[in-house]
DRENNURO-794213 format. One record per atom (N, C-alpha, C): x, y, z. Coordinates in pm, whole numbers, plus 50000, padded with zeros to 5 digits. Example, Ala and Ser with C-alpha at 12.3 -4.5 7.8 and 13.67 -1.06 7.14 Angstrom:
513194943150780
512304955050780
513204967050780
512854977550708
513674989450714
512905000350787
This chain:
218440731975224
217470722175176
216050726475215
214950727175101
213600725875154
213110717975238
212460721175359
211970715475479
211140703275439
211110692275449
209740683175397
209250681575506
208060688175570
207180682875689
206030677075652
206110663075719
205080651675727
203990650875825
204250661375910
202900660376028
202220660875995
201180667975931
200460670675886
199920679575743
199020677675692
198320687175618
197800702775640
198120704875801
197820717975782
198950728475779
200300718975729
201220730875785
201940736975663
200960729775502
200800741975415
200950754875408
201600760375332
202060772675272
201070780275175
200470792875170
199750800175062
200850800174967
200100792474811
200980795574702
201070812074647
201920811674577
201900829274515
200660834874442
199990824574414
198340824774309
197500827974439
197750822374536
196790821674647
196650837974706
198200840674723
198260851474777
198140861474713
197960864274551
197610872074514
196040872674523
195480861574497
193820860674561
193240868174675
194370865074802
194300869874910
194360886374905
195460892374824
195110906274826
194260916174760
194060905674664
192990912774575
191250912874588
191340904974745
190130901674766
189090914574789
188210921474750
187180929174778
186680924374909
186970935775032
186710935875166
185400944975231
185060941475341
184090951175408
184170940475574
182590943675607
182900943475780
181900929275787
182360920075787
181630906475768
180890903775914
181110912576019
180040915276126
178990916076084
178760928775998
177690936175932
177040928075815
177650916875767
177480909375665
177810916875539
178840927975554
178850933575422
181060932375360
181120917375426
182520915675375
181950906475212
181890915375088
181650909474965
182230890574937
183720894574961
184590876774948
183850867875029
183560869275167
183020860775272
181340855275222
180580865975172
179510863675130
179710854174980
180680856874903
180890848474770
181320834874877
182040837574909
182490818474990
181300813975036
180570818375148
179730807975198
178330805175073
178050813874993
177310814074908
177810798074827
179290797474746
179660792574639
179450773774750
180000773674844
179520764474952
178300758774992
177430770975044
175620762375002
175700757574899
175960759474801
175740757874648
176340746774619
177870742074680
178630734774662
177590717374688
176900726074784
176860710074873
174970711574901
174660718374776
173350721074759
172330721874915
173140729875056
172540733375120
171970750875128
171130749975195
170540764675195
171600778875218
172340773575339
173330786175355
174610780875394
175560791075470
176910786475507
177130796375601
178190796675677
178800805575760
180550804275748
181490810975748
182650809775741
183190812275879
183960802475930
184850801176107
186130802976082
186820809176166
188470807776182
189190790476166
188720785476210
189040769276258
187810758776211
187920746476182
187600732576219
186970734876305
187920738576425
187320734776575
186290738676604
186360753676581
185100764276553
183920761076480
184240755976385
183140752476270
182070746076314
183080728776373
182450716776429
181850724076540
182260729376653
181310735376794
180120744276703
180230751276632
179280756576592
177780749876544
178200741176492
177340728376420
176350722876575
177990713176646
177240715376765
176100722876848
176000732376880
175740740876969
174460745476888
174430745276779
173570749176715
172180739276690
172280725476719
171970716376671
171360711776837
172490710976995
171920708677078
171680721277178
171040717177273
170770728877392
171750720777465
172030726677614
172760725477774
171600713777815
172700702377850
171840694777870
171330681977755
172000683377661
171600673577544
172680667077495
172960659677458
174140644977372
174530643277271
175560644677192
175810637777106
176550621677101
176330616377038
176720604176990
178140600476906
179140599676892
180330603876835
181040591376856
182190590076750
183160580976788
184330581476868
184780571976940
185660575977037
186870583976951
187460581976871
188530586176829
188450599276716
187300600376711
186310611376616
187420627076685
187500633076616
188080649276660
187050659276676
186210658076696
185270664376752
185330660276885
185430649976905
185210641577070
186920645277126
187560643777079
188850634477113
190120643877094
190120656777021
191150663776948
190490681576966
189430681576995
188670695776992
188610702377182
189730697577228
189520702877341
188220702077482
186940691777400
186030687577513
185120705377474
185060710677370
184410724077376
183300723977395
182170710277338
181430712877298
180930704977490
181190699077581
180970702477687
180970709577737
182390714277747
182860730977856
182170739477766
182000742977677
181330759877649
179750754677642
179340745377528
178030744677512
177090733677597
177820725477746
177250723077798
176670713477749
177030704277602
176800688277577
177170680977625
176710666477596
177250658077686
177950647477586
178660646577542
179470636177423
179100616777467
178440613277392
178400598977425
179390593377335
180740587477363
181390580377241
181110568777243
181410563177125
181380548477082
182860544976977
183100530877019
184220522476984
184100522576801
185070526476746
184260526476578
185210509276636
184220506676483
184500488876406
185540489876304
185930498776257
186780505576140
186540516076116
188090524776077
188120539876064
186600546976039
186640554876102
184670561076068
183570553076108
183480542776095
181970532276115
182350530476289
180950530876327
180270533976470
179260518776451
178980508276426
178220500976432
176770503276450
175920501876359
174650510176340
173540505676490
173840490776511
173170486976646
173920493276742
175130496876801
175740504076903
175010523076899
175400525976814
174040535376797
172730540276877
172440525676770
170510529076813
171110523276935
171360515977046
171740511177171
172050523277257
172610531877192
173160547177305
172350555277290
171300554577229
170260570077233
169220565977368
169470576277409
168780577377602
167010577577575
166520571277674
165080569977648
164850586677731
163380588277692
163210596577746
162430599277914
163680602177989
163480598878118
164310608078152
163690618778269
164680626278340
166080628678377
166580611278372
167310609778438
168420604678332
168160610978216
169160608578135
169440622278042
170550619777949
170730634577872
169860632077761
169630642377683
168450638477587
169810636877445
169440629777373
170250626277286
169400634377148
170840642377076
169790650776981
170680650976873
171630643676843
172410643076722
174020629776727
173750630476602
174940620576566
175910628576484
177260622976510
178370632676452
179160622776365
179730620376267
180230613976177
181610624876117
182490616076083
183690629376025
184050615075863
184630624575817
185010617875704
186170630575604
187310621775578
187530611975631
188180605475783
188320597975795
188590591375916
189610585775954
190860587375993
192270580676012
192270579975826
192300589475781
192460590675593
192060576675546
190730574375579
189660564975536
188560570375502
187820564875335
186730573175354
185370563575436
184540572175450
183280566975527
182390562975386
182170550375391
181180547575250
179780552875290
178940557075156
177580567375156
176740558875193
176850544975134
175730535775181
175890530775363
176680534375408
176700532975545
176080546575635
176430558675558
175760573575586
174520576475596
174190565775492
172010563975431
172070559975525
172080544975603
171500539175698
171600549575797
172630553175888
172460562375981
171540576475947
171100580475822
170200593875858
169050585475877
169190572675794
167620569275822
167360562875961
168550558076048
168040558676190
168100572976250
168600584076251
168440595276290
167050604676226
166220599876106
165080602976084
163960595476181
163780578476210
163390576976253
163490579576420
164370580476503
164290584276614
164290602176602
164440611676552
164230625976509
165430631276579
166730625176550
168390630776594
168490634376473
169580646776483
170020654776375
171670645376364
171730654576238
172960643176159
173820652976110
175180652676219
176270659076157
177750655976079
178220660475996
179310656775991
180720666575988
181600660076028
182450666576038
183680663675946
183600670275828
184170666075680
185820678775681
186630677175772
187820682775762
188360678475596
188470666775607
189110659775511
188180653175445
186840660375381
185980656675267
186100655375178
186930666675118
187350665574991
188490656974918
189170647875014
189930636575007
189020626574956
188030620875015
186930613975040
186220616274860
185780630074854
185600629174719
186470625174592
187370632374568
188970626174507
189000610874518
188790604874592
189340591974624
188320576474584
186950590674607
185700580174544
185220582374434
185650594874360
184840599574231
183600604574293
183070603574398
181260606374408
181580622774444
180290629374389
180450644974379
179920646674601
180180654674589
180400662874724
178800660574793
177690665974690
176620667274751
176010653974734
176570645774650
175660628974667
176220623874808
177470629774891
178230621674999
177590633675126
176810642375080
176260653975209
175050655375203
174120648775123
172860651675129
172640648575232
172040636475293
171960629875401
172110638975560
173320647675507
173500652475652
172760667775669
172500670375801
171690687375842
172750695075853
173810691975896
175100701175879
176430698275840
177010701375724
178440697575734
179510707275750
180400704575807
181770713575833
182560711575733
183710724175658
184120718775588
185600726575598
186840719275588
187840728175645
188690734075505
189100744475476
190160748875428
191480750375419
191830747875527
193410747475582
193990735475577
193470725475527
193990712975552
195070708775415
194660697475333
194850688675234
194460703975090
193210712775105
193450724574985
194230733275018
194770738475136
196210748175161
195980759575195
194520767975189
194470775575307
195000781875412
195330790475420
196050794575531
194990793275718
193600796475671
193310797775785
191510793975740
190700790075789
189190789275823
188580773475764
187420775075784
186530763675776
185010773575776
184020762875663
182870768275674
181800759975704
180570762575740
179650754675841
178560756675695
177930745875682
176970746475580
175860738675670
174760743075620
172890737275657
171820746075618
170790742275652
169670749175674
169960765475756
169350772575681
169150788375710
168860788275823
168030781175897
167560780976069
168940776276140
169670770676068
170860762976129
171690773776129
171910782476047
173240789276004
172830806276109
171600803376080
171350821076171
171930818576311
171470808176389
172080799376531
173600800076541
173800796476434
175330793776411
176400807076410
175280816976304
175710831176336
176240839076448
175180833876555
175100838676718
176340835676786
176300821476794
177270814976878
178710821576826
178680818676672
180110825476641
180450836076697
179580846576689
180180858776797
180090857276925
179800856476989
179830843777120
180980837977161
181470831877070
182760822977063
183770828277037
183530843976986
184670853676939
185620850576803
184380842476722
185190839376573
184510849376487
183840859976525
183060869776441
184380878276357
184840875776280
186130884876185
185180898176131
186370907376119
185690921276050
186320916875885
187080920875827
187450924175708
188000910875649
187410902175711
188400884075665
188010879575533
187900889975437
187700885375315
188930883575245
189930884375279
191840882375276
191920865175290
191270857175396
191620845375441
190040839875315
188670846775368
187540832575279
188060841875116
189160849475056
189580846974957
190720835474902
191340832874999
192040824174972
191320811974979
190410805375080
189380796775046
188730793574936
188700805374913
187650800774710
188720800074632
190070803274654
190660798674547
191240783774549
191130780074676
191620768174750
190380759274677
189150761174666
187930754674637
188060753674487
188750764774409
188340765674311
189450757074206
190930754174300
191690753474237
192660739974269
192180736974412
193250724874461
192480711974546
191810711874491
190420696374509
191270685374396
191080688074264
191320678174141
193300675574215
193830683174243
195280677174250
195360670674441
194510670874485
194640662074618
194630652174543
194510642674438
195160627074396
196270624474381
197150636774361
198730637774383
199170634674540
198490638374597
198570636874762
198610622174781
196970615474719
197330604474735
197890587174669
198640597374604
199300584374468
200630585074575
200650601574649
202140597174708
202410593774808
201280593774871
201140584875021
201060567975033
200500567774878
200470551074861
202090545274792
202660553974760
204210551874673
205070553574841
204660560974907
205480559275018
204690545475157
203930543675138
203410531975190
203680521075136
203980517575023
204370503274965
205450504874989
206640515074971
208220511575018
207990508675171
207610516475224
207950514775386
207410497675454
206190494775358
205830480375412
207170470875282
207830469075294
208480464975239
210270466175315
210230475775421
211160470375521
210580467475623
211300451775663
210760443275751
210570447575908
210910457875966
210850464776098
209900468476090
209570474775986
208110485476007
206960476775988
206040480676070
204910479776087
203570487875991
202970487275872
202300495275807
200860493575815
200030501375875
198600496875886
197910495175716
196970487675698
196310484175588
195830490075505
195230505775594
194530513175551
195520523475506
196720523375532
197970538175498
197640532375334
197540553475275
197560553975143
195960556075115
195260548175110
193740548975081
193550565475034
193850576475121
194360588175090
195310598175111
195380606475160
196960614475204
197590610275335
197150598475440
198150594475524
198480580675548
199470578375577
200660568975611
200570566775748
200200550675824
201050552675987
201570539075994
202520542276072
203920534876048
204270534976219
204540519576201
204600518176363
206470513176383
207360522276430
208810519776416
209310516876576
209770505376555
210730498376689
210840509976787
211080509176873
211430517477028
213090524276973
214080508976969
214920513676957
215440520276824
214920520376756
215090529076622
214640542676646
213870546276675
212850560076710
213890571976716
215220570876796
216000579976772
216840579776660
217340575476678
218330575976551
217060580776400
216250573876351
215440574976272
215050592576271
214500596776392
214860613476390
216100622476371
217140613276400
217970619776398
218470622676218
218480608876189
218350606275999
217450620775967
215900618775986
215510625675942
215920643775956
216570648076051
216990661776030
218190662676018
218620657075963
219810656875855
219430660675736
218170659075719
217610656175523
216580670175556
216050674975622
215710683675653
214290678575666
213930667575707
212280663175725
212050659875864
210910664075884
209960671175996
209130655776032
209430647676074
208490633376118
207940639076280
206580629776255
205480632776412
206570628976529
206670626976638
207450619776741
207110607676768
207570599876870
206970588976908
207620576476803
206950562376816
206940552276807
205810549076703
204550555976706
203300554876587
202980568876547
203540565076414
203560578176321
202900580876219
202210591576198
201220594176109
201750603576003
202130598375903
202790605775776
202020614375712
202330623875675
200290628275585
201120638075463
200870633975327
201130639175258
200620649775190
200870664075132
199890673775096
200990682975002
200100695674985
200850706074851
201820704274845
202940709874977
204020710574927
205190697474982
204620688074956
205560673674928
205400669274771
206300671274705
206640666674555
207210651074552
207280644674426
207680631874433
208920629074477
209980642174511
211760642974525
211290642474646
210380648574718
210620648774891
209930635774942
209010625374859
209330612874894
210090604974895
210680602974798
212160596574745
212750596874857
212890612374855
214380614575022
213730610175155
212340610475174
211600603275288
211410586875288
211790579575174
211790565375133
213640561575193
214230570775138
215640569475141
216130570475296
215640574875352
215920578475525
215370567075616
213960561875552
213580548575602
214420540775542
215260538875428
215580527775420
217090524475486
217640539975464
219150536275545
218970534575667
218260543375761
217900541375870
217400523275878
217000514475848
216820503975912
217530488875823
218140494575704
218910482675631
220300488375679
């Protein structure tokens, strides 16, 4: 039986289109800036999101610290939500390597930071505090999107106090899919966005950092620094542009089937279904203590891959078809009727 794994979106497979992309990619030494594919990616990316330049990272993780680091000095703050993955999921990097200081805040709902809690955490300027020099926003957010008219208000408090405005758009292109609004009406606003490949478009590997040319040369540095400087990775930002070019419009398949598996599952009475499961590619589902085993055990029988635990985050992507929901509907349902 084909494996159906629900953890996540990044544990996508390169399709056979992809991988022929991947080998046919025109290579060189992207140190030197002369890997041709890498220069078409971050190029087609400024462009995407009508910023000046781009840089291409191994990782998210990478991407987002880059943004970071680039944006504050040792000694300076960001502003972030507690549950934000930059803060919360990125290992604390942007302390331990770049010497920020992360201020979180309680969101009010998936993504939203309360615009007075905010302006309330930016440090006056007094010795005896960190200097606060940017706000970090991700979208989407527990697979919620962040609405634009909530994005305006925050650049325009980060214009008026002169904090830079980041975001951290792993799952942006969900966000677009899900709202109809084009990419650069939901990124103007921001000085840097991250943008991942490996996720929900199927990528095998990277993320690219888009901003201002002053932003991206900075960004340049640190990357080698950080030891994400690739020689010949025009193999991986080829598979990226085909990922860009080719699997944005079918992430709504992702989430027609996260919402077809969210209405069955709230519909047996054990489970617990948050409000927001479906909105786009994830599901969380809160299952009894004493069910938790057996319910795993169901599931690798059928050959599906569920998170562990008691609160579970379903996330649907490429390779889950409408048969590997069915059989993921069918396992919740014997399992608890």
């Amino acid at each position: 039986m084909k494996k159906i794994d629900l953890r996540s979106d990044t544990v996508t497979l390169p399709s056979p289109d992809m991988k022929d992309a991947m080998m046919s990619a025109p290579l060189g030494d992207d140190v030197y800036g002369e890997d041709p594919t890498v220069n078409q990616l971050e190029s087609y990316c400024a462009a995407l999101l009508n910023k000046e330049a781009a840089i291409f990272a191994p990782s998210g993780t990478q991407s987002n610290l880059l943004g970071l680091m680039s944006h504050c000095e040792r000694g300076d703050e960001y502003i972030v939500g507690q549950d934000a993955h930059t803060y919360k999921y990125e290992g604390g990097g942007a302390a331990v390597l770049g010497s920020i200081q992360p201020q979180p805040l309680e969101y009010q709902a998936p993504g939203i930071i309360p615009i007075e809690k905010i302006k309330a955490a930016i440090k006056p300027k007094d010795n005896h505090f960190a200097r606060t020099r940017l706000v970090c926003l991700e979208n989407t957010q527990a697979g919620v999107c962040v609405p634009s008219d909530y994005t305006s208000q925050i650049a325009d408090l980060c214009k008026t106090e002169g904090l830079a405005f980041h975001l951290d758009g792993a799952r942006l292109f969900n966000a677009v899919v899900a709202t109809g609004e084009s990419i650069e009406s939901m990124t103007h606003t921001f000085d840097s966005v991250s943008l991942c490949l490996s996720k929900g478009l199927g990528a095998p590997a990277g993320s690219v950092l888009v901003g201002s040319k002053t932003l991206i040369e900075k960004a340049r540095r640190w990357r080698k620094v950080l030891g994400g400087a690739m020689r010949q990775s025009g193999m991986l930002a080829g598979a990226g542009l085909y990922a860009l070019q080719n699997n944005i419009e079918r992430l709504a398949d992702d989430h027609r089937r996260a919402k077809s598996l969210a209405d069955a599952l709230r519909k047996i009475g054990a489970l617990t279904v948050s409000e927001h499961s479906g909105v786009t590619n994830m599901v969380f589902v809160n299952v009894p203590t004493e069910k938790v085993a057996q319910l795993q055990l169901s599931a690798q029988e059928k050959n599906i891959v569920l998170p562990e635990g008691e609160s579970l985050r379903l996330v649907t992507h490429l390779d889950i078809d409408d048969n590997a929901i069915e059989k993921v509907i069918n396992v919740f349902t014997k399992t608890f009727n």
